[in-house]
C-alpha positions, 0 to 999 in steps of 0.5 A: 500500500502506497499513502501520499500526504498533502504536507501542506494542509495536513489531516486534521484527526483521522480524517479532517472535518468535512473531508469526502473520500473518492474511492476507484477500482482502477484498472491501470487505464489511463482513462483514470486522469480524464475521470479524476482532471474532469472531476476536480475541474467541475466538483465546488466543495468547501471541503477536502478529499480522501482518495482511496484507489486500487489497481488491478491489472485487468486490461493489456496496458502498457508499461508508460500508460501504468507508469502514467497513472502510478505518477499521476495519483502520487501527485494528486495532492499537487493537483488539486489542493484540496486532496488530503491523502491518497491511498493506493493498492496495486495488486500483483494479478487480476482480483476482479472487482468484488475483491477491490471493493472489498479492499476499498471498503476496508480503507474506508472512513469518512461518512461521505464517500464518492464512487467514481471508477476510471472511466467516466468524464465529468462535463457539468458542474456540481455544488457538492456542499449542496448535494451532500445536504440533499443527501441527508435532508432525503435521508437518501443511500446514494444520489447518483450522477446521471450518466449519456450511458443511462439517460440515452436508454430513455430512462429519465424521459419515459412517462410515469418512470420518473419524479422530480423531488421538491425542494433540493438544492441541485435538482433530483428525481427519484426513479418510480417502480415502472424502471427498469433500474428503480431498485439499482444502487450503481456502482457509476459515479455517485455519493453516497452515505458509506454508513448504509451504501458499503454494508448493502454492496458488501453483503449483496457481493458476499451472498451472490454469484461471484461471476455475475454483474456487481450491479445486478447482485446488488439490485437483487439484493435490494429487492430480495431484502424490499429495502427499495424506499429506505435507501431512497436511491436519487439521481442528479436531475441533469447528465453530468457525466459521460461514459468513456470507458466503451470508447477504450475497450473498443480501441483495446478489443477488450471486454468488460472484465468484473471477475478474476482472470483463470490462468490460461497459458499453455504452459498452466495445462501442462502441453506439449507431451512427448508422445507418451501417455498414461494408459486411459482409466475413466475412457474405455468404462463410458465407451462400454457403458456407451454401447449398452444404453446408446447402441446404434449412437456412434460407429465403432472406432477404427483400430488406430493403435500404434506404438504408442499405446491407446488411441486418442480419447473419445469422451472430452470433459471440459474446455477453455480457451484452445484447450480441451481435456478428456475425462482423464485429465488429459489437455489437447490444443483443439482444432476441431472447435466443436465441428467449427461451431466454437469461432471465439475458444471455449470460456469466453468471457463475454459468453461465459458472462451471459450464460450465468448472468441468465440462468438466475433469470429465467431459460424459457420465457414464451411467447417473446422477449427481447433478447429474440428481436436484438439478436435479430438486429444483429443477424441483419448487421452481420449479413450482407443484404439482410433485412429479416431473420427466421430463426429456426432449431437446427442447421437441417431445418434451416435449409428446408426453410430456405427452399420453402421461402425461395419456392413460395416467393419464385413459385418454382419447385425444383431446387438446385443443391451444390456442395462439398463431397457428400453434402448435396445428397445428405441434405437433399433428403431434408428437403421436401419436393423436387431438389437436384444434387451436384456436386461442388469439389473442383473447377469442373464442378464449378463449371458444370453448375454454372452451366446447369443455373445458366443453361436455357429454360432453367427454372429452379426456384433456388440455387443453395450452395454450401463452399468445399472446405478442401480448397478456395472456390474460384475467383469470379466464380459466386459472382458469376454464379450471383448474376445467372441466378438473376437472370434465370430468376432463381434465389440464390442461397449461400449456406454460411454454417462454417463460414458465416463467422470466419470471414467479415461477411461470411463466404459472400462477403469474401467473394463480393456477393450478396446472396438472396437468403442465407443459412446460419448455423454452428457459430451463431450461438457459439456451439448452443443449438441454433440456426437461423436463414436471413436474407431479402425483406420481400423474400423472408415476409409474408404470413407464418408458415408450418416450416417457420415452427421454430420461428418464435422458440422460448429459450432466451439463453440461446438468444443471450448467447447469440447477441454477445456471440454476434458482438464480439464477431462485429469486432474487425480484429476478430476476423484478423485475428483468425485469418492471422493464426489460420496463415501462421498455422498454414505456414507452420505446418507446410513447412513442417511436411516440406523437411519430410519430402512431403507437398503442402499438407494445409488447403482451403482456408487459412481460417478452416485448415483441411489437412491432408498428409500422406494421402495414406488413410492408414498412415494419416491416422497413425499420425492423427493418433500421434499428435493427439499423444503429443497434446493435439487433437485434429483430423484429416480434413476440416480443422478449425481456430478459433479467436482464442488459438495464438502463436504457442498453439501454432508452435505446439501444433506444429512441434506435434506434427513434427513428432509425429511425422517422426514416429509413425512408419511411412511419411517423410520417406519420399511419400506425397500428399494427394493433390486436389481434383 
């Protein structure tokens, strides 16, 4: 703990009369000069100030920015003449904002106290000898200072939410039960009676979810105990302060972070292994109880075994960040991402948050709910041409969907399905009434569809293409594509599963096409159960039809999950971030299989490696079986990564693969990699 006196005006007894304590958990954010300038610029007071600061390093800021804050609140008592004490913990890890409210509280003194965190900007002036006098004359906990944040949600504006209290000194209201935010005692700058406001916040933090927004414990809390009128909570009748913290969180990529971080590097889980393992104990007990209450649910393993033991694990326990582990401990760099479904790595904060936050408050709240038509929005933002959504259960169900809608709108029946090997035929029996499968493998294929969609008197209703994962397809060839579905009078539709939010705009935006309608599933939840088809307003309205049942499903989490999924996708460098690790991890490996006589074993897109080794089945899974002994778990064919993968999981995916390579009979002898078709 760091104390910094003004030796000018020293404290008179243990605080000095009349002295206000500041108290801010600050993260280290340079935001904290611009929240405390702003606030001895517009702050009269007859009296002096305590400030009491914590510093948690929550945020990547760099060592001038902490340096400049550290430097700033040493001087604080030359800044400003009427700062007694400066008070200042610095923690050597994230402690999350509970525990720096609870080391603020035991510093605390004074019986008046102002909250002001590090990121918040003062732009109207404040008598607080006043507001202090209309703190106690209103027998009031806390007068908060109205914030842009607050105010531009209409909080202060909507009839009957609202009244202003007779007789202040600076202008007050008091919030009525019709608000939303009634019962909240904010942590947003405010003042407050410390003898009632830190016993209330403390004892909410103690008895609460220790992941769940501070401010939505306390509010609960406040309701639980019905003590809504006797802290008579207020509000400055004008905005006083403006939110700044958002502006730099969005500068930073970062997240609100309200709780302690969890060691997440690699090196904390005990990656990479050397190939050998301890023989499984819990694995081969649920494959056996698998096969005699699930039969039928999962073809029998191939026998993958080689020198070094079992094969990899079939039954995963938990997950964070790149990392998976099985149901004997065992940790992998994931590159499956939950069959491409998890796009921002398992654990992630703004995902995690929402989960928890949501579950206290009810899962299923039919017929509708906000959270529905905010995704929406979102949906529409991410999605080239969008102008409405159709949310509906499963990928499958998105599909049909789009052939119902492109044939209703066309009047056409017959449909036109291309796509990887495989795909256009599994999918084609999902869709009722006429559908014509091709496939979309290689240029040829590509050539044979544009001609099929161009060729005269071609009446399909829709064209619906789903991207290979084996290779890029051609330039010019979706906008090709595009242009003779217009001229045929044909929908096109893209099935963006995989690639919705891997690329900025999913593969249409990729290639400069706008598609008609658009198939969303896999990463629109982050791995929850969801689907979704957007596209054209004329296309996507019209009356609700038997095919659209999913249309108004109940389960708010999903919907929660899918607005912080869709913001964080929002975000430009996420998309850089994938296509960077996607090329480094290209990179790394191709150069791996080159120093063992081996063409390029990465194809497709940087952000869905599609690995093809030796182009020896049995060879290849040996190999596979060899990195996942050496803490990797992939496939030949589609991988993925995620926002989470970084730099030293590419190194340890490629030291893997190395190894393997090194370890397995066969590749590096002169053997080559299936070329594409």
């Amino acid at each position: 703990m760091n104390e910094f006196m003004n030796e000018d005006r020293p404290l008179t007894g243990e605080h000095g009369p009349g002295c206000v304590e500041l108290s801010t958990t600050s993260t280290l954010r340079p935001t904290l000069i611009r929240t405390y300038d702003s606030f001895f610029r517009h702050f009269r007071y007859s009296g002096c100030f305590r400030v009491l600061v914590t510093l948690d390093p929550a945020y990547p800021v760099s060592d001038a920015e902490a340096a400049a804050v550290r430097d700033y609140l040493r001087d604080l008592p030359k800044v400003d003449e009427r700062v007694r004490a400066v008070v200042v913990e610095e923690f050597p890890r994230h402690v999350g904002l509970q525990g720096a409210l609870s080391v603020l509280f035991a510093h605390k003194r004074a019986p008046v106290g102002i909250h002001l965190e590090d990121d918040w900007e003062f732009h109207r002036d404040v008598d607080l000898d006043a507001l202090i006098a209309d703190l106690a004359d209103q027998d009031s906990t806390q007068i908060s200072f109205a914030s842009d944040h607050v105010a531009r949600g209409g909080t202060f504006d909507r009839a009957g939410e609202s009244e202003e209290i007779a007789g202040s000194r600076v202008g007050l209201r008091r919030l009525t039960a019709a608000s939303w935010a009634a019962n909240y005692l904010p942590l947003a700058p405010h003042v407050h009676r410390a003898d009632r406001w830190m016993p209330t916040v403390a004892r909410a933090l103690a008895t609460s979810d220790p992941i769940r927004c501070p401010d939505e414990r306390v509010r609960e809390h406040v309701i639980a105990e019905r003590s809504r009128a006797r802290h008579n909570a207020l509000w400055t009748k004008d905005v006083v302060v403006r939110d700044i913290g958002r502006e730099w969180l969005r500068g930073r990529a970062g997240h609100k972070v309200i709780v302690p971080a969890e060691p997440r590097a690699l090196g904390s889980v005990g990656l990479p292994r050397d190939g050998a393992v301890p023989p499984p104990v819990r694995s081969p007990a649920f494959a056996a109880d698998e096969e005699r209450l699930l039969p039928g649910s999962r073809p029998a393993a191939p026998d993958t075994r080689t020198a070094g033991g079992e094969p990899p694990p079939r039954y995963l326990e938990r997950a964070r960040g790149p990392v998976v582990w099985d149901v004997d401990g065992l940790p992998y760099i994931d590159l499956l991402c939950g069959d491409g479904a998890v796009v921002l790595g398992h654990d992630h904060p703004a995902v995690t948050r929402v989960i928890r936050e949501r579950t206290v408050n009810g899962l299923a709240l039919a017929p509708a709910f906000p959270a529905r038509v905010a995704a929406a929005g979102l949906v529409v933002q991410a999605v080239p041409g969008a102008g409405a959504v159709r949310f509906v259960p499963s990928a499958a169900d998105a599909v049909r969907t789009a052939a119902g809608l492109a044939r209703r709108f066309t009047g056409r029946a017959e449909v036109l399905m291309a796509g990887p090997v495989g795909w256009p035929d599994g999918v084609a029996g999902r869709v009722a009434g006429p559908v014509t499968a091709v496939p979309l493998d290689g240029a040829r294929d590509e050539e044979r569809l544009a001609a099929l969609v161009a060729a005269e008197g071609a009446r399909f209703a829709a064209v619906h293409v789903a991207g290979p994962l084996h290779r890029v397809l051609s330039e010019g060839f979706l906008r090709g594509l595009r242009d003779a579905c217009t001229d045929r009078g044909a929908l096109m539709v893209l099935d963006e599963g995989l690639t919705a939010f891997r690329f900025p705009g999913g593969l249409g935006g990729r290639h400069g096409v706008t598609a008609d309608l658009v198939c969303l599933s896999h990463g629109l939840a982050s791995g929850l159960a969801a689907a979704a088809v957007a596209g054209r307003p004329d296309v996507m309205g019209g009356p609700r039809w038997d095919e659209d049942s999913g249309n108004r499903t109940g389960d708010v989490l999903v919907f929660e999950v899918m607005k912080a999924s869709l913001r964080e996708y929002a975000r430009p460098e996420h998309y850089e971030r994938l296509a960077g690790t996607g090329r480094r991890l290209r990179e790394a490996l191709d150069r791996v299989a080159a120093r063992r006589g081996l063409g390029p074993v990465v194809h497709g897109h940087d952000e869905m490696p599609f690995l093809r080794l030796t182009g020896d089945p049995g060879i290849d899974r040996n190999v596979i079986d060899e990195m996942a002994r050496r803490g990797v778990l992939a496939r030949t064919g589609p991988n993925f990564v995620s926002s989470a993968h970084d730099t030293e999981t590419v190194d340890v995916v490629a030291d893997a693969l190395a190894g393997a390579l090194d370890s397995v009979p066969g590749p590096g002898r002169g053997g080559r990699t299936r070329r594409e078709s």
